[in-house]
C-alpha positions as CSV (number, residue, x, y, z in Angstrom):
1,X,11.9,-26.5,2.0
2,X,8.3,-25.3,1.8
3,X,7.2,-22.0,0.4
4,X,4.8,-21.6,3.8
5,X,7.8,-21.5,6.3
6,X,9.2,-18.1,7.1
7,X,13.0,-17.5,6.2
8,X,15.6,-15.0,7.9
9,X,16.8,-12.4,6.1
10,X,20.1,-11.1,6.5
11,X,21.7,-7.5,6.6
12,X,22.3,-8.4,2.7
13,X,18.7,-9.4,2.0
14,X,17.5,-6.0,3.8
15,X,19.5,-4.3,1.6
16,X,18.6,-5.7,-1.6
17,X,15.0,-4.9,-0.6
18,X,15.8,-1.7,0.3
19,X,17.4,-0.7,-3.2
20,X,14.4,-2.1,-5.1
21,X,11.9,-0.4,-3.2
22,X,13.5,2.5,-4.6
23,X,14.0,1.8,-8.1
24,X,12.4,-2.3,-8.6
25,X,13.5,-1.8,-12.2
26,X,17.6,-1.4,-11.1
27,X,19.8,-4.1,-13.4
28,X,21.4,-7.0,-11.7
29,X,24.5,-5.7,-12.2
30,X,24.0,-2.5,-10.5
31,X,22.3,-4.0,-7.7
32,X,25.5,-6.1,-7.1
33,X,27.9,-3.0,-7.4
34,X,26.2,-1.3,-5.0
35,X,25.6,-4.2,-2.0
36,X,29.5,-5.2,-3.4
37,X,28.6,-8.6,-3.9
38,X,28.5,-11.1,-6.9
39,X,25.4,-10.8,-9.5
40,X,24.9,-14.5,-9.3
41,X,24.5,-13.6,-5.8
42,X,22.2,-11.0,-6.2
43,X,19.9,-13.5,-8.6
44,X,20.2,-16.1,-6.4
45,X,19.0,-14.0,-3.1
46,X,16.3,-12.6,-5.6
47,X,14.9,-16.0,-6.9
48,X,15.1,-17.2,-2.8
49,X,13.1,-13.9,-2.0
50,X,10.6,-14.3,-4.6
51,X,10.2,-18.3,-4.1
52,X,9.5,-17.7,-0.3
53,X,6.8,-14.8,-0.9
54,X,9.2,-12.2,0.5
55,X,9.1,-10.5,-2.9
56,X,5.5,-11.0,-4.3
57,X,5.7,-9.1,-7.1
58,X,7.2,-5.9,-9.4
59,X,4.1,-2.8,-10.8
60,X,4.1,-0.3,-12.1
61,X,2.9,3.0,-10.1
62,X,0.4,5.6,-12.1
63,X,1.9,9.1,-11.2
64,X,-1.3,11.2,-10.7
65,X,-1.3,13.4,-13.2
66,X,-1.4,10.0,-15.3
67,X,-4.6,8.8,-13.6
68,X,-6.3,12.1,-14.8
69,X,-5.7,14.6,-12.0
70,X,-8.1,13.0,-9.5
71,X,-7.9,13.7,-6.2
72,X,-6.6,10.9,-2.9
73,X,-7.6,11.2,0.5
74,X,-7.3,9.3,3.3
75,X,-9.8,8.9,5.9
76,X,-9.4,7.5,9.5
77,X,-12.7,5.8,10.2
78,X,-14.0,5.3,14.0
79,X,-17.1,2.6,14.3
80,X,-19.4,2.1,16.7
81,X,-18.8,-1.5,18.7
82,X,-19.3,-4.8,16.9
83,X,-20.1,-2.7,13.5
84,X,-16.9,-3.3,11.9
85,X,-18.1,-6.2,10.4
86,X,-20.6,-4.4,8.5
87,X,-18.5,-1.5,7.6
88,X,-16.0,-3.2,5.7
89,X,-18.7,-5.1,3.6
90,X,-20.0,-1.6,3.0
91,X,-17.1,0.1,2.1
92,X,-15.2,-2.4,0.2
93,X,-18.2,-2.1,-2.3
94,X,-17.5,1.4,-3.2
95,X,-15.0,1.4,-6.2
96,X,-13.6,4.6,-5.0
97,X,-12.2,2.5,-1.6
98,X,-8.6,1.7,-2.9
99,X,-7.4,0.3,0.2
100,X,-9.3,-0.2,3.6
101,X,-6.3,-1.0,6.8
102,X,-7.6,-2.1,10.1
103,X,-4.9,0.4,12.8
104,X,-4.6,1.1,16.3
105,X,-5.3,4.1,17.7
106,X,-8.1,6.8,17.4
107,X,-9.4,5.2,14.5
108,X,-10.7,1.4,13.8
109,X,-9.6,1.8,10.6
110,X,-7.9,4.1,7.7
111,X,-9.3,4.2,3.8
112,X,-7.2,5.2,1.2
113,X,-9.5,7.1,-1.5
114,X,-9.5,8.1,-5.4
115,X,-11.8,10.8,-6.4
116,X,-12.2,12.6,-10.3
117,X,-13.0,15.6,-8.6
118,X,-13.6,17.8,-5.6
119,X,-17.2,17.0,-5.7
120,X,-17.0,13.3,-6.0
121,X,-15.0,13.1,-3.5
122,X,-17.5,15.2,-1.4
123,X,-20.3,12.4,-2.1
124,X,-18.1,9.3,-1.1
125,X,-17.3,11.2,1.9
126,X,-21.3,11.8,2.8
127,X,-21.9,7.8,1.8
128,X,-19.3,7.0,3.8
129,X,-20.2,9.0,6.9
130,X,-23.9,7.8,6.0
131,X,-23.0,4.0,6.8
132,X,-24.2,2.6,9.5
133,X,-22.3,1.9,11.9
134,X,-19.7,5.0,11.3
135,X,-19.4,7.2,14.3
136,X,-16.9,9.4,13.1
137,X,-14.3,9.9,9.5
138,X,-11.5,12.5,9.8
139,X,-10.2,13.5,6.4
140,X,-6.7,14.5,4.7
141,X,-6.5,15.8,0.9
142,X,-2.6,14.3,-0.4
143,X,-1.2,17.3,-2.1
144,X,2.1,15.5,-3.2
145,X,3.8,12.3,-2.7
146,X,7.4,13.1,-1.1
147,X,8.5,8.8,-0.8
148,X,6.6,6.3,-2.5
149,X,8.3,2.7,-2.8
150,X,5.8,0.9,-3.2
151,X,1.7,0.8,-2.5
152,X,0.2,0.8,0.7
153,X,-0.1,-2.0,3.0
């Protein structure tokens, strides 16, 4: 079977996921205990979930105090027609752009950003409202991460 064609996944195979989102470092063994099924199961669904890109891949997530106490925002971003294009190119060369998502609704897209400080973060903000093409960027400071299982898409 290729690796290209999609596969079904099961109540099981939700499951699985679902337990290492939480904790992608959780033994074999307890992973079995908990779905009640074999551990040669477990590796088997596992080495299926990882051979059809279902699983791409376990990391390791900086807490923020780690990273040095920076500050993340996210921004929606609205552009003017036929300037998104442009926009991306712009922003994905700014190093402080972690993550740039295309989404519906009043924004055309949202940018996930890391700052040192207050003040940095003030100056991406300007160079971002500054590119043309942007009509208009709303802004939200994260003070704390309640869930986090995994980076954003």
């Amino acid at each position: 079977m290729s690796n290209a064609l999609p596969i079904s996944l099961d109540e099981i195979d939700h499951k699985l996921i679902a337990q290492l989102q939480i904790n992608a470092r959780e033994s074999v063994a307890t992973l079995a205990r908990q779905l009640g099924i074999a551990r040669t199961t477990v590796n088997s669904r596992l080495e299926r979930l990882e051979k059809h890109k279902v699983i791409t891949g376990y990391g390791v997530r900086l807490g923020q105090r780690v990273i040095g106490g920076g500050l993340q925002a996210y921004v929606g971003i609205k552009v003017q027609p036929r300037s998104g294009k442009d926009v991306v190119r712009r922003l994905s060369a700014m190093g402080q752009v972690q993550q740039l998502c295309a989404v519906s609704g009043e924004f055309d897209y949202v940018a996930w950003l890391r700052s040192d400080s207050p003040e940095q973060l003030d100056d991406l903000l300007d160079q971002i409202g500054s590119v043309e093409g942007v009509e208009k960027t709303t802004t939200s400071i994260i003070l704390s991460n309640k869930v986090d299982r995994g980076q954003p898409l």
